[in-house]
Each structure stands twice: as C-alpha cells, then as structure tokens.
C-alpha positions in Angstrom: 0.0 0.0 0.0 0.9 3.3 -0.9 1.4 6.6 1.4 -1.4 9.4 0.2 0.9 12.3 -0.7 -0.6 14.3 2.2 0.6 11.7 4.3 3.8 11.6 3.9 3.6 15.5 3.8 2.7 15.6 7.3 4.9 12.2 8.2 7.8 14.7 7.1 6.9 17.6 9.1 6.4 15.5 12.1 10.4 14.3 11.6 11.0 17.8 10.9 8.9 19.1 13.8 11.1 16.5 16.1 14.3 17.3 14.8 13.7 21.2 15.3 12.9 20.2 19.1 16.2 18.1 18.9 18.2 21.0 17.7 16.8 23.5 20.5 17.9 20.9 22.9 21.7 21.6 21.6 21.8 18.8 18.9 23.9 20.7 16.4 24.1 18.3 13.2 20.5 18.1 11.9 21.4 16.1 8.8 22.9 13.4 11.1 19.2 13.7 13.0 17.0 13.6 10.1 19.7 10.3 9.2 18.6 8.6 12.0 14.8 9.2 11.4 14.2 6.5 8.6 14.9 8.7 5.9 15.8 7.1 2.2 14.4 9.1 0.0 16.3 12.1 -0.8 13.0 14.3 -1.9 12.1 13.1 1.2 15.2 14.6 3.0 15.3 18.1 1.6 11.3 18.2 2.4 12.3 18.1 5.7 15.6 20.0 6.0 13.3 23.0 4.6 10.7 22.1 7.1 13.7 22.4 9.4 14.3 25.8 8.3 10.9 27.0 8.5 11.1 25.8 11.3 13.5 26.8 13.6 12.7 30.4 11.2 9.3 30.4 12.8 11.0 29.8 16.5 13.3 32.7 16.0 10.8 35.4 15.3 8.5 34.4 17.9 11.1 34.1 20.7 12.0 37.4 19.2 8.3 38.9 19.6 8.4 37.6 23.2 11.9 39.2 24.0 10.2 42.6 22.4 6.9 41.8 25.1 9.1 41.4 27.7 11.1 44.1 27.6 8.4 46.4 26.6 6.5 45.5 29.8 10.2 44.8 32.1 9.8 49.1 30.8 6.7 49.7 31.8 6.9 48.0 35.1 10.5 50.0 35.7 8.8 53.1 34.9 5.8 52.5 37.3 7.5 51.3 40.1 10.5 54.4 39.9 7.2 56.6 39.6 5.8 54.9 42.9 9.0 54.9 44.8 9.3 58.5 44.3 6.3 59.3 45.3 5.8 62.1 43.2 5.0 63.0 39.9 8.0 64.8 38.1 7.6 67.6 35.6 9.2 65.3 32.6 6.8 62.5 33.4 3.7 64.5 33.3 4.4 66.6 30.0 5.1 63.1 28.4 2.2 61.5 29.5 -1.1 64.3 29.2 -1.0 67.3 26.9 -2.7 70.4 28.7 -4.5 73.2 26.9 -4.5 75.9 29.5 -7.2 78.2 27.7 -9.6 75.5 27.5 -8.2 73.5 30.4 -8.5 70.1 29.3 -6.0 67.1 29.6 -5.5 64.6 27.1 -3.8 61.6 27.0 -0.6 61.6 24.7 1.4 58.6 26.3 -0.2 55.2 26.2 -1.4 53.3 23.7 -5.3 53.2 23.0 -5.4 56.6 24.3 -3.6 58.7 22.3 -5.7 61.6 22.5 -8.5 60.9 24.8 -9.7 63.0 27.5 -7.4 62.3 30.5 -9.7 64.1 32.9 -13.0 62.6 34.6 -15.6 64.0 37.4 -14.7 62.4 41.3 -16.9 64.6 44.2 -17.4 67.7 42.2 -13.8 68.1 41.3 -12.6 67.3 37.8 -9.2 65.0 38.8 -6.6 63.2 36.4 -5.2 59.7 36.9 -2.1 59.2 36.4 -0.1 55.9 37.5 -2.6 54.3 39.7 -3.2 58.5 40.9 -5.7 60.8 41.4 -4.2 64.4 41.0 -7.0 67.4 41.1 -6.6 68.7 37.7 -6.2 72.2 38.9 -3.3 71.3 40.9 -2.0 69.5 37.9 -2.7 72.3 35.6 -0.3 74.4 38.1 2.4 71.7 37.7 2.4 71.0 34.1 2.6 75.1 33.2 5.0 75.7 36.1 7.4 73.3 37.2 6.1 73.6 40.7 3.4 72.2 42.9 1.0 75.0 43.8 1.7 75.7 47.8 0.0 76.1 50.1 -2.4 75.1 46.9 -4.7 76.5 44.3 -8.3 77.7 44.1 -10.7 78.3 41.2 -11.5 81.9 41.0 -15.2 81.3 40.2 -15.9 78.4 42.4 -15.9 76.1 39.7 -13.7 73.1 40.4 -14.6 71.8 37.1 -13.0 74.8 35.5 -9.5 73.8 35.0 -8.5 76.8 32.5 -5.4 78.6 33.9 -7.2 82.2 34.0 -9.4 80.2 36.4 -6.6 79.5 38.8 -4.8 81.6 41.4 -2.6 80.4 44.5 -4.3 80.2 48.0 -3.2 83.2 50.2 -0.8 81.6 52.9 -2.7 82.4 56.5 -0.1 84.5 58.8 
C-alpha cells in the first residue's frame, strides 16, 4: 500500500517538527538527525531540512516577539514602580504622559497606547481630577504643575468656584494664613 501524498507530507513535518525540538535541545548536526529518522528518499530529506528551516525560522521570530513583550513591559513596570517609589510626579513625566491646553483646560492623554488623545480628565466629588499611574491628581493642581514646574503651595483655588474649570485664568494660588 501506498502513502497518500498528504501523508507523507505531514509524516515529514512530524520528523522535521522533532528534529527542530532536537536541535533547540543543543543537537547541532541536523542532517545526522533527520539520518537517524528513517529517511531514504532524498526528496524526502530536503522536504524536511526546509521544514527544518521553516522551522527553527518560525522559533526565532516568535522568541524574538516575546523578547520585544518582555522588555516592553520589564519598561513599563521599571517606569511604574520608579514613579511609585518617588512618590511624586515629576515635571518630565507629566508633559510626556497628558497634553494640557491651558485656555480650554482640558488634559489629554498623549502617552499610552489606546489613548492617544483621549480626555485624561473625569468627574470624582465635584472636582474634575486626572489619573495618572494608579493616581488621582485634582486637575487644577495639575494644571499648576504642568505650566510651572512647581506644585501650587499652600495650593490652588478656582477663582469662580468652579472646580470643574480647570482653565489657567481660572486659577490663582491660596493666600498663605499668617
């Protein structure tokens, strides 16, 4: 009885399939491997040393991808723990994250993927407040920060009342009380 053509297609990449798994476990001479599968037919051996090829090309650029995820998120996770550590939002972190428009004082998002250009801001107790890292910063305060450099002391207050109003002709230090 004959083999179907399909199977013997898939008989080969099985042998390739195992001798790829062979050479990742630091077997170094595949044509001495794909010897010791059975193989006669030399149609039948190329078949499989290109399987081979695909292969182990196939292994390479997804243990590549991973490498990228990793260190992408190894990154991420530096950044948010260094942010956490310090305790405090620096000036370079927060003009790289949101974008602030200070005559119609609203945030956007500029850093993270998915987003790019969203509002940054949302409603918490009558206050409009920004997250940032796991943060809730009152968007006035921020507003002060991001056009300043410095942290409004002994804080801010919204000329008309309005803490939703987070335009910078809307915001003027607190007095300090002598």
């Amino acid at each position: 009885m004959t083999e179907s053509n399909r199977t013997r297609k898939l008989r080969l990449r099985a042998v390739a399939l195992d001798v790829s798994k062979m050479l990742l476990n630091k077997a170094t001479d595949y044509s001495l491997l794909v010897q010791t599968a059975g193989l006669s037919n030399e149609d039948d051996v190329i078949e499989v040393e290109a399987n081979i090829v695909l292969f182990m090309c196939e292994l390479e650029e997804r243990s590549q991808l991973i490498q990228r995820h990793i260190t992408k998120s190894a990154e991420a996770d530096a950044e948010r723990a260094r942010t956490k550590f310090q305790g405090v939002l620096t000036h370079e972190l927060l003009i790289n994250t949101v974008k602030y428009d200070s005559v119609t004082g609203v945030f956007t998002n500029q850093g993270e993927e998915g987003f790019f250009n969203e509002p940054a801001a949302h409603v918490e107790g009558g206050m409009l407040m920004v997250n940032l890292f796991g943060t809730n910063y009152v968007a006035q305060s921020l507003a002060w920060f991001y056009l300043t450099g410095e942290w409004p002391s002994p804080g801010i207050r919204a000329v008309d009342g309005d803490w939703l109003n987070a335009r910078m002709n809307n915001l003027v230090l607190k007095e300090n009380p002598s």
